[in-house]
Backbone as ProteinMPNN parsed JSONL, in Angstrom:
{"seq_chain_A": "XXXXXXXXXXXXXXXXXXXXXXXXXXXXXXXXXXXXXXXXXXXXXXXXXXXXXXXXXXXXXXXXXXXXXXXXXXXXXXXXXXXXXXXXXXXXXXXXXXXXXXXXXXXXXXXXXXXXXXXX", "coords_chain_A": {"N_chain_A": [[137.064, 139.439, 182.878], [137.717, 141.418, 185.635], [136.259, 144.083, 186.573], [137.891, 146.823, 187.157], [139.158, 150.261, 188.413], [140.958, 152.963, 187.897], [143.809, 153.995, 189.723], [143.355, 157.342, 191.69], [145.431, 159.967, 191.538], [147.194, 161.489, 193.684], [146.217, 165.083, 194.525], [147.863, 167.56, 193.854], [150.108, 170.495, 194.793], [148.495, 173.415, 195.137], [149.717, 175.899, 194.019], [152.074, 174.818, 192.137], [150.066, 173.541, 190.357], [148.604, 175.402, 189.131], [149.28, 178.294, 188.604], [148.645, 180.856, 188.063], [146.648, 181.262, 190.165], [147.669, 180.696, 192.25], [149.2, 183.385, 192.286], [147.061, 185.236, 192.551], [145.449, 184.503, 194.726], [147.551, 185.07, 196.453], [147.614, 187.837, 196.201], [145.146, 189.05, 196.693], [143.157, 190.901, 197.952], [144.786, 193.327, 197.659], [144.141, 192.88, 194.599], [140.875, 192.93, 194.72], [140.6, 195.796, 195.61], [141.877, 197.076, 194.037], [140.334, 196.156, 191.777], [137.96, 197.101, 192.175], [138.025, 199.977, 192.598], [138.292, 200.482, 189.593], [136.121, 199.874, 188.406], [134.654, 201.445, 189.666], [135.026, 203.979, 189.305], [134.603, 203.448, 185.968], [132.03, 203.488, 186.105], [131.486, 206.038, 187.025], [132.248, 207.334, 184.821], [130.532, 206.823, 183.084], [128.0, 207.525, 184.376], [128.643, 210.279, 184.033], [128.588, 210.37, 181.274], [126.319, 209.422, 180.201], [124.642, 211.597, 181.642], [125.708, 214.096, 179.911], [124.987, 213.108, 177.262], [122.645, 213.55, 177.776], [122.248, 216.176, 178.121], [122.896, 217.441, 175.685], [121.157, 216.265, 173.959], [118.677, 217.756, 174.86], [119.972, 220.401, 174.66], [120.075, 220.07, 171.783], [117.508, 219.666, 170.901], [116.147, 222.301, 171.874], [117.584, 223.95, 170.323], [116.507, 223.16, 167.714], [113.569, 223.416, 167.867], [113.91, 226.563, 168.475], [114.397, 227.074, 165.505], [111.986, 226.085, 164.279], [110.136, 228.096, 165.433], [110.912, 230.135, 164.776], [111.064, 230.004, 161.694], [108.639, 230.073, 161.245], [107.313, 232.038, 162.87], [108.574, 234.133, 160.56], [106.396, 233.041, 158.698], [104.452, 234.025, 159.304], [104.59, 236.498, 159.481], [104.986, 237.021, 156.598], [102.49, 235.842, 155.694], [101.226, 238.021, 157.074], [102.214, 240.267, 155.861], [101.432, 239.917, 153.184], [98.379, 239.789, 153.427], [98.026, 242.011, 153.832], [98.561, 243.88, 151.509], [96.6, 242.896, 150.319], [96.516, 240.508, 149.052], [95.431, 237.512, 149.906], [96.845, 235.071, 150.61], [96.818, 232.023, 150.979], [94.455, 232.282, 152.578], [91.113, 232.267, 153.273], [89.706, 234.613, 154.524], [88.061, 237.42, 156.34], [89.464, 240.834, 157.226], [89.702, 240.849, 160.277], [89.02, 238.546, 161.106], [91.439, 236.842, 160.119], [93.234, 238.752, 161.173], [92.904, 237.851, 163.98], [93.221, 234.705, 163.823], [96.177, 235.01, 163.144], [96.652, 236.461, 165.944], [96.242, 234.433, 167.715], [97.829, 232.331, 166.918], [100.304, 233.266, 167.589], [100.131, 233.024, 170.437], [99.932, 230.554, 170.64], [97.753, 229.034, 170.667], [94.696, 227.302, 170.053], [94.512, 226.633, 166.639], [91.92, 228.499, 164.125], [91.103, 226.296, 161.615], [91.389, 227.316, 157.969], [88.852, 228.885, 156.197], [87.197, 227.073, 153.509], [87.652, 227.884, 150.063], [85.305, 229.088, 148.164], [84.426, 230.654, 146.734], [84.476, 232.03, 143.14]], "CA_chain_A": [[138.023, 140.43, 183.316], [137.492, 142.176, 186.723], [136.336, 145.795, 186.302], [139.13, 147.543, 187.604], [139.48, 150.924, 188.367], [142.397, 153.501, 188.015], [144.043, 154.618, 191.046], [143.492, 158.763, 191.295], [146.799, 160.337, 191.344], [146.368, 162.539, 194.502], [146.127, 166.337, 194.479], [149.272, 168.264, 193.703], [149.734, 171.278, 195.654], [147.704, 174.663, 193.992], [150.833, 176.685, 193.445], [152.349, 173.887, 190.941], [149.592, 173.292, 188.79], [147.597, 176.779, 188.757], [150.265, 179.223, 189.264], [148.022, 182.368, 188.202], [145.905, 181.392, 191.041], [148.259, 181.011, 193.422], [148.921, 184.231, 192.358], [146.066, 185.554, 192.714], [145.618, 184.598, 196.576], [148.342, 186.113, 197.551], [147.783, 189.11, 196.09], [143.676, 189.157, 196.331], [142.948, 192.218, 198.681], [144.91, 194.596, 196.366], [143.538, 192.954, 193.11], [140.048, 193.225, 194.754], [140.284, 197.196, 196.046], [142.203, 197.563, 192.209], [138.729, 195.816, 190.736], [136.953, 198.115, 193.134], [138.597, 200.936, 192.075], [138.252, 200.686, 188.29], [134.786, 199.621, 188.457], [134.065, 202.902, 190.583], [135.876, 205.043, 187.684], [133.572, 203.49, 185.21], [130.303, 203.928, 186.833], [131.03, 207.258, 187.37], [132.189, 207.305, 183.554], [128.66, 205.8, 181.85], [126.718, 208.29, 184.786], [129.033, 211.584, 183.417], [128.372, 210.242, 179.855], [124.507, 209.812, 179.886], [124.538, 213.408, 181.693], [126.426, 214.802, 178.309], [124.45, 213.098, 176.146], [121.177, 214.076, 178.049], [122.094, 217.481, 177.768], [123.306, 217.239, 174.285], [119.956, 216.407, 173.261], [117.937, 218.929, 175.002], [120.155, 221.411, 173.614], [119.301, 219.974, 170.032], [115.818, 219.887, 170.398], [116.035, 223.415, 172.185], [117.801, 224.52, 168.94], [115.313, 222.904, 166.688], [112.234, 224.491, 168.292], [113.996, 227.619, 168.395], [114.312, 227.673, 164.496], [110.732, 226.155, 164.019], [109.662, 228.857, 166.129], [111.603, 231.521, 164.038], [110.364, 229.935, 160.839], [106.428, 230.107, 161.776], [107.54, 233.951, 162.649], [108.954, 234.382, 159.235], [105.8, 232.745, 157.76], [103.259, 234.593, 159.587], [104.937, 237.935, 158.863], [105.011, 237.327, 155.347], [101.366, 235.973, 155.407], [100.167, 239.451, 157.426], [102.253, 241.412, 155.105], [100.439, 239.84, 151.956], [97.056, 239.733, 153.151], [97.801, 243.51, 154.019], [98.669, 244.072, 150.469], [95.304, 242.423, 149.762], [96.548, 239.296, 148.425], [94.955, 237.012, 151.039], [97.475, 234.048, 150.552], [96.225, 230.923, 151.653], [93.201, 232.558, 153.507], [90.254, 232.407, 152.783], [89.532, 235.008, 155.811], [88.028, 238.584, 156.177], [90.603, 241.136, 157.968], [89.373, 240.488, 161.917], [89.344, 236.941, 161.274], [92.618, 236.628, 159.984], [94.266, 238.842, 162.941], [92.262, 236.874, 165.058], [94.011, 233.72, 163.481], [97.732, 235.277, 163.761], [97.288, 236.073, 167.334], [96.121, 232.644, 168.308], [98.856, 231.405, 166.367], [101.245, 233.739, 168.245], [100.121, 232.617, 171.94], [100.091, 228.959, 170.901], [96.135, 228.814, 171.365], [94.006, 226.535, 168.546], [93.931, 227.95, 165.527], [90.921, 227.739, 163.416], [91.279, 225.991, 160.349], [90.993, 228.609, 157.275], [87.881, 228.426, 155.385], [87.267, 226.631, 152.389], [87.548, 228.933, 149.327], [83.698, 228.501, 147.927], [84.451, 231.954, 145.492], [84.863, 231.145, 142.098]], "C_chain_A": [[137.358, 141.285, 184.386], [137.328, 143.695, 186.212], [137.129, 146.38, 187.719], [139.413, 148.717, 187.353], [140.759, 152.093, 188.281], [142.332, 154.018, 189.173], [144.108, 156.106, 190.405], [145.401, 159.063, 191.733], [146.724, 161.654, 192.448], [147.171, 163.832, 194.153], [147.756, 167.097, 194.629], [149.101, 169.455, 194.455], [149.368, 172.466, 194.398], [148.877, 174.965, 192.981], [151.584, 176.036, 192.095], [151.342, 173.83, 189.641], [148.361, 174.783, 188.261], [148.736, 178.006, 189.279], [149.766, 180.858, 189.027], [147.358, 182.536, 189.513], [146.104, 181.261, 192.114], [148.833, 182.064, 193.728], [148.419, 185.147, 193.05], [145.369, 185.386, 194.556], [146.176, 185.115, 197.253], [148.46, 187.146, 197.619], [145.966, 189.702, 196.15], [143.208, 190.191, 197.028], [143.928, 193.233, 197.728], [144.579, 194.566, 195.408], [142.184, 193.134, 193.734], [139.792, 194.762, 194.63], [140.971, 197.681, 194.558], [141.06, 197.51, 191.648], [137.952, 197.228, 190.833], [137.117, 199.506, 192.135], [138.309, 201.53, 190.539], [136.919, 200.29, 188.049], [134.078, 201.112, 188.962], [134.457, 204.196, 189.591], [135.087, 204.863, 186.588], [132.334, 203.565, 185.155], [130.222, 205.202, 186.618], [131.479, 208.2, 185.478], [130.987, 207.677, 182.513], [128.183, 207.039, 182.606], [127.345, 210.039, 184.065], [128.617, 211.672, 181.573], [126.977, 210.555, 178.942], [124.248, 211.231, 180.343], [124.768, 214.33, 180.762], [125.725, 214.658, 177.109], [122.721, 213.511, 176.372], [121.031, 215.526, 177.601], [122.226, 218.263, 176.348], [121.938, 217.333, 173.634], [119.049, 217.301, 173.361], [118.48, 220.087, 174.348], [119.631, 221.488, 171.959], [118.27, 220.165, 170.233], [115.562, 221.407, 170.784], [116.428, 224.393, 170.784], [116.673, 224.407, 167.83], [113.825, 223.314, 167.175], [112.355, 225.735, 168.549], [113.987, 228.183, 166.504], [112.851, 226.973, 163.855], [110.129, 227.321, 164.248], [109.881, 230.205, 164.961], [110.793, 231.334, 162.152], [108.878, 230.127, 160.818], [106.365, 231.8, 161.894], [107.16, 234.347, 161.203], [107.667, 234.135, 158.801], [104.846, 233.522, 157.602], [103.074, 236.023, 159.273], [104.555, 237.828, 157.233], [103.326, 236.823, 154.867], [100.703, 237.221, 155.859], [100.792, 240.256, 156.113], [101.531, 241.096, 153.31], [98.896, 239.751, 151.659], [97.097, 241.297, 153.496], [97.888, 244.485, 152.58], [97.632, 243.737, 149.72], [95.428, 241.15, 148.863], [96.296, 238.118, 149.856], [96.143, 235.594, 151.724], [97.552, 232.925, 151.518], [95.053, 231.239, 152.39], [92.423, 232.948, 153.087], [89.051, 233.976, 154.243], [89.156, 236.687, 155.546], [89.138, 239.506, 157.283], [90.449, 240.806, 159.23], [89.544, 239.322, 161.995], [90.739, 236.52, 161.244], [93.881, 237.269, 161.325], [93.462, 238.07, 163.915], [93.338, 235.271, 165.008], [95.613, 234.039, 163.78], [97.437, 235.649, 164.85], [96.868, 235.039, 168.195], [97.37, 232.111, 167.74], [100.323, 231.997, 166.772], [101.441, 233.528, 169.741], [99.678, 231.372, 171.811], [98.706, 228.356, 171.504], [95.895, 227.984, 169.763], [93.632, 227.451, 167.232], [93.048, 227.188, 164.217], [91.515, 227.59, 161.957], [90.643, 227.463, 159.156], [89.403, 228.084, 156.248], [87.859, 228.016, 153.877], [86.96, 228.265, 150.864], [86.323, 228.497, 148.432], [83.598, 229.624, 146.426], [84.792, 231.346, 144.368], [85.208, 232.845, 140.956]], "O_chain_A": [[136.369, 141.912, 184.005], [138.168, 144.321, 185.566], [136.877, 146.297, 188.921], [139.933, 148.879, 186.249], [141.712, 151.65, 188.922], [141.317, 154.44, 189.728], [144.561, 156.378, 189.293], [146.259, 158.278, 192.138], [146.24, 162.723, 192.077], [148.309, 163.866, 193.687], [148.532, 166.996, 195.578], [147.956, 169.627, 194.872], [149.747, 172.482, 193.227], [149.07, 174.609, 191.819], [151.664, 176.722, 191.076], [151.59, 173.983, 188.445], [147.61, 174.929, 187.297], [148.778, 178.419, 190.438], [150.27, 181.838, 189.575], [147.366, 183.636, 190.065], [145.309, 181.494, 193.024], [149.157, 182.265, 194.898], [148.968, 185.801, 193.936], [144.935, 186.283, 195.279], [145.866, 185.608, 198.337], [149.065, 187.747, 198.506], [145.676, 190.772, 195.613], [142.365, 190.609, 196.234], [143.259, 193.969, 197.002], [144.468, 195.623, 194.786], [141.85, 194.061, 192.995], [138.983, 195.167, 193.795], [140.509, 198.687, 194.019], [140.591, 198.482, 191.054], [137.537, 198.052, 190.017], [136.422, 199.864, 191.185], [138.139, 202.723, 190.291], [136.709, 200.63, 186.885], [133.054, 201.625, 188.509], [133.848, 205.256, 189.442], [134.718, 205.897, 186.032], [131.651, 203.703, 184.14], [129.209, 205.7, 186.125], [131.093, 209.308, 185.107], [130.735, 208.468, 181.604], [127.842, 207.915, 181.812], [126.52, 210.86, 183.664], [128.431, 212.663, 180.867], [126.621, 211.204, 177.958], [123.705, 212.026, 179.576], [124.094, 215.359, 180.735], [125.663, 215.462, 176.178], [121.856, 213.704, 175.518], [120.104, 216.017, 176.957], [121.777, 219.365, 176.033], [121.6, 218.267, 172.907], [118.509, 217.77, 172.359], [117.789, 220.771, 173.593], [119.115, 222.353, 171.252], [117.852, 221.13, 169.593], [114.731, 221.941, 170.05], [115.742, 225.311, 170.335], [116.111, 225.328, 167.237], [113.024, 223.472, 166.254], [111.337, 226.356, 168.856], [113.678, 229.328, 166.172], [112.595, 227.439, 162.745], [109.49, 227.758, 163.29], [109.038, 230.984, 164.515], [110.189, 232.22, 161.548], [108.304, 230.408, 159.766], [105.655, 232.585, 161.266], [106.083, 234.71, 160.731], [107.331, 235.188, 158.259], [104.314, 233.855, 156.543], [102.058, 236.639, 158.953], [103.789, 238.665, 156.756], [102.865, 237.304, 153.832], [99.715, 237.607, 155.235], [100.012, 240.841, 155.361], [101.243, 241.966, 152.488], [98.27, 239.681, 150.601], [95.998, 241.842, 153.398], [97.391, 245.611, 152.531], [97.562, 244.133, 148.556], [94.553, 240.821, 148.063], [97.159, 238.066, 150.733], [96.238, 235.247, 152.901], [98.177, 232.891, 152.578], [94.568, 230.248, 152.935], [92.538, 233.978, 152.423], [87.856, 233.931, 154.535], [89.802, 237.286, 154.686], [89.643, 238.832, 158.18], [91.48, 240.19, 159.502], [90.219, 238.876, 162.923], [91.232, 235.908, 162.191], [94.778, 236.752, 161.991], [94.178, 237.809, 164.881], [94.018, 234.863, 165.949], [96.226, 233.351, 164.595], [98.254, 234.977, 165.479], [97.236, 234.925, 169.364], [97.894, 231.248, 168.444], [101.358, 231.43, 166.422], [102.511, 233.737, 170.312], [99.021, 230.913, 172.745], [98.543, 227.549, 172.42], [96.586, 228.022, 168.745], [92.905, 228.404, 166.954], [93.192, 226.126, 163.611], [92.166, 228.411, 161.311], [89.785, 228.305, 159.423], [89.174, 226.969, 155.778], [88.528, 228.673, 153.079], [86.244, 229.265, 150.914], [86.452, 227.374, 147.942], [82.928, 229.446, 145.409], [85.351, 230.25, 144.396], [85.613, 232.74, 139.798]]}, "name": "protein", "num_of_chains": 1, "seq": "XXXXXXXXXXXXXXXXXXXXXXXXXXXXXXXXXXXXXXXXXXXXXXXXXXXXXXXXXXXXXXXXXXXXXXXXXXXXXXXXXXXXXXXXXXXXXXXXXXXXXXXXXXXXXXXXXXXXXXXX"}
């Protein structure tokens, strides 16, 4: 038996067998500058979005290092006012040392570790 090919069935015109895409040609300069358009709206979407949420966060962390900040206050007050009462609490420290220690620990300088309590 002869190998024998099929005859192709030639090319129909676009419009018939793709009719979105004949569409689509005739209307392709207003669906492009439409694409355009809505593409340019969401860019500027995502860049207004990350700006919101950038600032979003700095505010949080600005909040949360404002009430660290306020707590460390609170703590330091209530450690001067109990080593002023003569209860040393937590410090093993004579009085100069200890204000020495709260105002390092008020201008964010190193503050020396407290000394081991050795008294018995």
């Amino acid at each position: 038996m002869p190998n024998v090919k099929p005859k192709k069935e030639p090319m129909k015109k676009v419009s018939r067998i793709y009719p979105l895409y004949a569409w689509y040609k005739n209307n392709e300069k207003e669906i492009k500058t439409k694409a355009n358009e809505i593409a340019l709206v969401a860019m500027f979407g995502v860049i207004i979005f990350c700006f919101l949420a950038f600032l979003g966060r700095q505010m949080y962390k600005a909040g949360y290092q404002t009430k660290e900040a306020e707590i460390q206050a609170i703590e330091l007050d209530y450690a001067r006012a109990n080593f002023i009462k003569g209860r040393e609490y937590q410090f093993n420290l004579d009085r100069a040392e200890f204000e020495a220690y709260i105002s390092n620990a008020t201008e964010n300088k190193v503050i020396p570790v407290a000394k081991e309590n050795t008294q018995n």
